[in-house]
C-alpha positions, 0 to 999 in steps of 0.5 A: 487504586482510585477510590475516592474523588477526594480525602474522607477528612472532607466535611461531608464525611463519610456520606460523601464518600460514598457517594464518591466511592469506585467499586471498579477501582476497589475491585483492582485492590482486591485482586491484590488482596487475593493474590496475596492470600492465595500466595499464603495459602501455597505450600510451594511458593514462599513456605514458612513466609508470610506476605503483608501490604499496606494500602494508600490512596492518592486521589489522583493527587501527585502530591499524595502519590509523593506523600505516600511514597516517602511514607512507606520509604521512612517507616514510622519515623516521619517522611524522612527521605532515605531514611528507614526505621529499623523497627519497621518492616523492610520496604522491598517493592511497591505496586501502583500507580493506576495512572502514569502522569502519577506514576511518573514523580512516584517512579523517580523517586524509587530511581533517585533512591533505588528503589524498586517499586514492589514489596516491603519485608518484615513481619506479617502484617495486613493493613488497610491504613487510610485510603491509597493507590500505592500499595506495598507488600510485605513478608514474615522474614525478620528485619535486620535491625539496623539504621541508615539507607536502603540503597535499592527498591523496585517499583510494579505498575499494573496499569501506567502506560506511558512510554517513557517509563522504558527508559532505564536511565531515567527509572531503572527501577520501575517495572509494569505488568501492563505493556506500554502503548508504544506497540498499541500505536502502530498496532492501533493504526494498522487497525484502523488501516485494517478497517479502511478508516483512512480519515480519523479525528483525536480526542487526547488528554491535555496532559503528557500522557495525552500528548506523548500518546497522541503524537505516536498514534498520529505518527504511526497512523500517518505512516500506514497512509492514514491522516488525523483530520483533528487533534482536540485535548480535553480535561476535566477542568475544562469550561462547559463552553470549551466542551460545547465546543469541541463537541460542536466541531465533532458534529459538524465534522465529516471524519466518522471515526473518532480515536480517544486517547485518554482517561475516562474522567476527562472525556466524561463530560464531553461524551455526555454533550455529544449525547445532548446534541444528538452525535450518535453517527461517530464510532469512538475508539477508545486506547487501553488507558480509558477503562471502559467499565459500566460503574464509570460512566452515566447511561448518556455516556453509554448511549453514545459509547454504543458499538464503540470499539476498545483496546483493553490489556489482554485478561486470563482466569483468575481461578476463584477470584469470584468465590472470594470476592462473594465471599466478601463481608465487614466481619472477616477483614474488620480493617478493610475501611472500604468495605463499609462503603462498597457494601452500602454502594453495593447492596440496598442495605445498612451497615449500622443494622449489621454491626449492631448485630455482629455477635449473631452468627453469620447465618443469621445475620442473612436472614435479617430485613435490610442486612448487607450479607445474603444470598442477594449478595452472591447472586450480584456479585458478577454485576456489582463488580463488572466481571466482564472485563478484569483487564487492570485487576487482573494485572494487578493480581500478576504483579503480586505473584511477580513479586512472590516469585522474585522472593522465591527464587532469591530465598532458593538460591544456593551458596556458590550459585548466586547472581551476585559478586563471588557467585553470592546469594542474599542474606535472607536475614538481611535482604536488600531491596536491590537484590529482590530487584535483580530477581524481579527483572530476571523472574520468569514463571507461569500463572495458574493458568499457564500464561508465561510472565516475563520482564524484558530489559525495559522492565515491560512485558510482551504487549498483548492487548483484547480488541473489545466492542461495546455493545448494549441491548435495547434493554439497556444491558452492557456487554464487552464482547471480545472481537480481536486480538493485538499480540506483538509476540505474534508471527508477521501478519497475525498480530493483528486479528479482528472478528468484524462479523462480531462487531455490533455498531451504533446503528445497530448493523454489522456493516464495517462504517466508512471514514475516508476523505476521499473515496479509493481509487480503483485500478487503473487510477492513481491518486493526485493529492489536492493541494493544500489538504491532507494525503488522505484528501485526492482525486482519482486521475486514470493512468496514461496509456502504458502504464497500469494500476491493479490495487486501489489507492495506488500513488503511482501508475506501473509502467507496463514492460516494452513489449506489452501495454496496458488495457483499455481499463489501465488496470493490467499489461497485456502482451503488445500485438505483433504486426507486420503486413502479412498475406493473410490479412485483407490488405497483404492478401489484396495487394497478393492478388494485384501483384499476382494479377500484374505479373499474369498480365506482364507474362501474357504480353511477353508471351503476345510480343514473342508470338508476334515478334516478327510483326511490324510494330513488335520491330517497330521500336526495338523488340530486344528493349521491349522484352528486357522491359516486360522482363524487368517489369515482371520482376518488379511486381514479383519485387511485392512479395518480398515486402509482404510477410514477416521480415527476416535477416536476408528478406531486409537485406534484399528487397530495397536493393533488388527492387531498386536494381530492377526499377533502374533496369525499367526505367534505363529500358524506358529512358533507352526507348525514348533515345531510339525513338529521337535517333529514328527521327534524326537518321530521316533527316539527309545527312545526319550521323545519328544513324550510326547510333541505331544500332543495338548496342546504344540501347543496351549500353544505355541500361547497362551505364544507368543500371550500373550506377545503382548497383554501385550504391546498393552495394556500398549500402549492403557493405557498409550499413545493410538493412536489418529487421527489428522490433519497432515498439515506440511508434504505437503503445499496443503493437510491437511492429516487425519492421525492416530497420533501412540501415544508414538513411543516406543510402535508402534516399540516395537509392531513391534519388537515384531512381528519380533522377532516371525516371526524370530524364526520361520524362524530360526526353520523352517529353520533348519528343512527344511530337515526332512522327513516329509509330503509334506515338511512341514518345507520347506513350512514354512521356505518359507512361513516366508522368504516371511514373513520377508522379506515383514516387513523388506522392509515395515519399511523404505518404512513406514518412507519415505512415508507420508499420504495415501502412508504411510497408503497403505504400511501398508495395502500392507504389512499386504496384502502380509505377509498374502498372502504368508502365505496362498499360501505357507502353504495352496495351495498346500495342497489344491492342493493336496486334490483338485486334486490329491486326492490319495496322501491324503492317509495315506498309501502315507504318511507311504511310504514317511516317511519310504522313508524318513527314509531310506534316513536319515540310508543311510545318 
């Protein structure tokens, strides 16, 4: 353990030391040394033997790890490497590091050697040689007495968390009760992913732990969708001005979470610049290898470690370890050379005065003015050590315990069963190293308190580490309150559990603070990534119509499904309205009644043409023509009612077919007319043959011919591609239309063609005869009638190709409606006006007058 900045042979001696002195560190030997007395003190674990161990300190000096190191591998002949000493007990195992960039040279030593890093057997021995982090253990077990190579040890480390130290090849004989930080990492991103820190910052020691460390933290918080802002290294050799300025860029930085990642004594002097300017609105995370301990750090430090949060190793009871360490005084461990230094650290006290006294009895001493022993000993005790948090130490204490089971279950193997070649067990006069090291891979037993120890294959223990929260009072009391939990053993979705209710932060609230570079994207946004900046950094854009968003941050917008589409917040799909032009709406229910209306009024002037059939101007063109016209009509606007409703199979296959076939019959019934009315005029003139075509056959084989032809294109249609309903989904985004698909195109415009060509003829007809002298301006009431007629189809066409869904439905009922209307009103109206209301003009004797007024006006012309 790390007890000293440097050796004691300095000039300054022992005041200096001190001075330098760490009750924190010493704390963690000491666990070491309860563990190893309570061990003694159990009649089932390891009877009749006795376990030692000597104490090393490296000073955070590789070369003094390494030194330490081949001292207790050669024994008392010299650092002979690979050389033991037979009169020296038999090194089995050591324990340390406290940090990994020394624990590393140390390690691959134990491998080149074999050696495990634990205990060393021999006779009974407590040793307190000179100040060290590496220790050893020993037992009372005899050594064999001979020379020459131990060709295998192991090695326990109760705080080095680097993750290369798994590898197996490189140190197959390095153990640790502290998990490594590869599981922090992940977990320590999903953290800050929990807490919504999006948009953090780096602080890593500029060494191999640093960078190892940080690369997988970065890594494991830009998986999770997170970004570091910056990645800084700090060292204790760095210039104050290097600090400034790194501290400055912290400051003036926007990321409010900071990420720490590494020792303590390298971010020392940064946290203390941070607090000279006044940087008090950061919240620092500290991973498990910064031991976050009042006796460490000064009161600045503290102030702006205030609500900071803490991964720590995970901590359990260890029972009596705080009667021991009151129990505590120079008399009873007289070679603990630390002692002397921690009471006067510790205590407002003199050692001299106490040893001057020593042959007085304890009670005694107690009493006396200044003396380090007492009854205000014990009632510091808790503070003096920090007992709030006895992460490493308690480590430490598992670590001993390691051993002495992997010594219990090799001294308790029974001949025949052994793990060994033959099923052989271990000469307990002549145990070798690597032997105690495959029981210490294979140990598996429970503390005092239950908790389960085990080593996997990579010489690691399940990762569990605290989530901790520092908090300090405005009297300036420290407190580590445990406010979560990291536990890779744990089921999917609670290896990660944290009280944020319990957090306390620096300003005081308990209000979870906000680091992100962007704000989240509510739903129905997507994020859109800024160019040339993090991930982390974007914009929010709403999702396109169709597509939908419901969780904030998403980078994609969800297509919704063919039959629905998205809200007018983007945020779900909703089911896509059905349309289809039914009566029940405004425009279906209108066009209802007018269609209605028309037929009622076509049924009257059929009902009025019959009454009157035998009057004058019924005859007067053709009264059998005149019927099949008002017929045909009839139909036509009852032709409405099958565009109207939900299209069905049979309804699609009808209602183009049928309303073409009826419409050729009208127009062929118009075209008929007009013929007549041109024959009439012809058969006046002496001489002529058309009167051979007045008779009643040329009207009606002149609809049957016209209307036939559109029979024989409406049946190839149905034959060959009939029209057929289906769901139109892409003309609009939120409505699914009930349409009728026409089938091949051609036939549909070849119908309409058709249809067209009749209604033209007839206009053209109709036209050029407008001024024969016939009854009541026959052709003129035709020739308007069909320029009414062409002129609603022509409109129809391109208003039918710009309109989609019911709209398109209701231009064709609308122009069915019209065409139909101005038939009726222009040919038959005024007629019934005439038979109505003016009833002596429906006279033939009228109508012989006007033809024969007719014929003058034609001689005079």
């Amino acid at each position: 353990m790390q007890l000293y900045r440097q050796t004691l042979d300095m000039a300054s001696g022992w005041l200096e030391a001190s001075v330098l002195f760490n009750i924190r560190y010493y704390r963690d030997v000491l666990a070491m040394v309860y563990a190893t007395e309570e061990i003694n003190g159990t009649p089932d674990l390891l009877p009749n033997i006795s376990l030692g161990f000597r104490i090393f300190d490296s000073c955070m000096a590789e070369n003094r790890a390494v030194e330490s190191v081949l001292e207790l591998l050669s024994g008392e002949a010299g650092l002979v490497p690979g050389y033991r000493c037979p009169s020296h007990p038999l090194l089995a195992g050591i324990i340390g590091e406290t940090m990994s960039s020394l624990t590393v040279p140390m390690a691959r030593i134990m491998g080149v050697l074999h050696y495990p890093q634990d205990v060393k057997l021999g006779e009974p021995e407590n040793s307190w040689e000179g100040p060290s982090q590496t220790r050893a253990l020993e037992s009372g077990l005899a050594p064999s007495g001979k020379h020459g190579l131990n060709p295998q040890n192991d090695h326990i480390s109760h705080s080095a968390m680097l993750p290369s130290l798994s590898d197996k090849q490189q140190f197959p004989s390095f153990l640790r009760t502290l998990p490594g930080y590869t599981f922090q990492n992940t977990a320590l991103a999903r953290l800050l992913m929990h807490l919504n820190w999006t948009w953090v910052g780096m602080i890593i020691s500029n060494d191999e732990v640093g960078l190892q460390g940080g690369q997988g933290i970065q890594k494991g918080i830009e998986d999770n969708g997170g970004c570091v802002a910056f990645m800084e290294k700090i060292s204790l050799r760095f210039s104050k001005e290097k600090v400034l300025q790194i501290a400055e860029m912290i400051r003036r930085h926007s990321v409010k979470v900071i990420l720490v990642h590494s020792i303590e004594v390298h971010v020392k002097v940064l946290l203390q610049t941070l607090y000279e300017l006044n940087v008090t609105s950061k919240v620092l995370i500290f991973t498990a290898i910064f031991i976050i301990t009042p006796g460490l750090l000064d009161n600045k430090a503290w102030k702006i470690m205030n609500g900071s949060l803490g991964i720590a190793p995970f901590t359990d009871q260890m029972l009596g370890f705080e009667e021991f360490l009151s129990d505590l005084h120079p008399f009873k461990y007289p070679d603990d050379i630390f002692i002397n230094l921690f009471m006067e650290k510790a205590f407002p006290c003199k050692i001299s005065e106490t040893k001057e006294n020593h042959s007085m009895a304890t009670e005694d001493l107690g009493k006396m003015p200044g003396s380090c022993l007492g009854d205000v000993a014990l009632k510091r005790i808790r503070s003096v050590f920090e007992l709030n948090d006895l992460s490493y130490t308690y480590h430490s204490y598992t670590a001993v315990y390691a051993i002495a089971h992997a010594l219990h279950d090799l001294i308790a193997c029974k001949s025949g069963q052994g793990p060994f070649l033959y099923r052989s067990c271990a000469n307990v006069r002549d145990i070798r190293s690597w032997q105690i090291l495959h029981y210490l891979k294979n140990v598996r037993f429970k503390t005092l308190t239950g908790v389960e120890i085990s080593f996997d294959v990579n010489g690691d223990t399940p990762a569990t580490h605290d989530i901790v929260n520092v908090q300090i009072s405005p009297d300036e009391e420290f407190r580590l309150v445990k406010v979560g939990k990291l536990d890779s053993t744990a089921h999917e979705g609670e290896a990660i559990i944290v009280n944020t209710d319990a957090i306390l932060w620096g300003d005081g609230s308990s209000q979870v603070p906000r680091s992100v570079c962007s704000d989240s994207c509510p739903p129905g946004y997507r994020k859109a990534a800024r160019e040339g900046q993090p991930v982390c950094c974007f914009d929010c854009v709403p999702c396109p119509q169709g597509e939908m968003s419901n969780g904030t941050d998403t980078v994609k917008c969800t297509r919704c499904f063919e039959n629905q589409w998205s809200n007018h917040r983007r945020d779900k799909c909703i089911q896509k309205v059905i349309e289809f032009l039914s009566y029940e709406e405004p425009l279906g229910l209108a066009l209802t009644i007018s269609a209605s209306s028309m037929f009622l009024l076509s049924v009257s002037v059929l009902f009025v043409f019959i009454r009157y059939h035998n009057t004058a101007i019924v005859k007067a063109n053709n009264r059998g023509l005149s019927y099949l016209l008002l017929v045909s009509l009839m139909l036509c606007f009852l032709c409405s009612f099958m565009f109207i409703g939900r299209p069905s199979k049979v309804n699609c296959m009808l209602r183009q077919t049928v309303f073409s076939i009826i419409f050729s019959i009208s127009v062929s019934s118009v075209l008929a007319k007009t013929i007549i009315v041109v024959l009439a005029f012809k058969a006046t003139n002496p001489g002529s043959h058309a009167r051979t075509w007045l008779g009643s056959k040329t009207p009606f084989c002149t609809v049957i011919f016209c209307s036939l032809i559109q029979m024989i294109i409406c049946f190839i249609w149905l034959l060959k591609s009939p029209p057929f309903p289906e769901l139109n989904m892409k003309s609009y985004i939120d409505k699914i239309i009930i349409e009728c698909n026409e089938g091949d195109a051609i036939f549909f415009y070849c119908m309409l063609g058709y249809m067209g060509l009749l209604a033209t003829v007839s206009f053209i007809v109709a036209f050029l005869s407008r001024n024969l002298p016939g009854s009541f301006n026959e052709a003129k009431l035709i020739t308007f009638s069909m320029l009414v007629f062409v002129s609603v189809w022509i409109s129809f066409i391109p208003a039918y190709l710009s309109t989609r869904g019911k709209y398109m439905v209701a231009v064709e009922v609308f122009a069915i409606f019209c065409s139909s209307a101005g038939l009726l009103g222009c040919i038959f109206i005024p007629k019934c006006y005439i038979i109505l209301f003016k009833p002596q003009e429906n006279t033939k004797q009228y109508l012989i007058g006007k033809m024969q007024f007719g014929n003058k006006v034609k001689e005079g012309l």
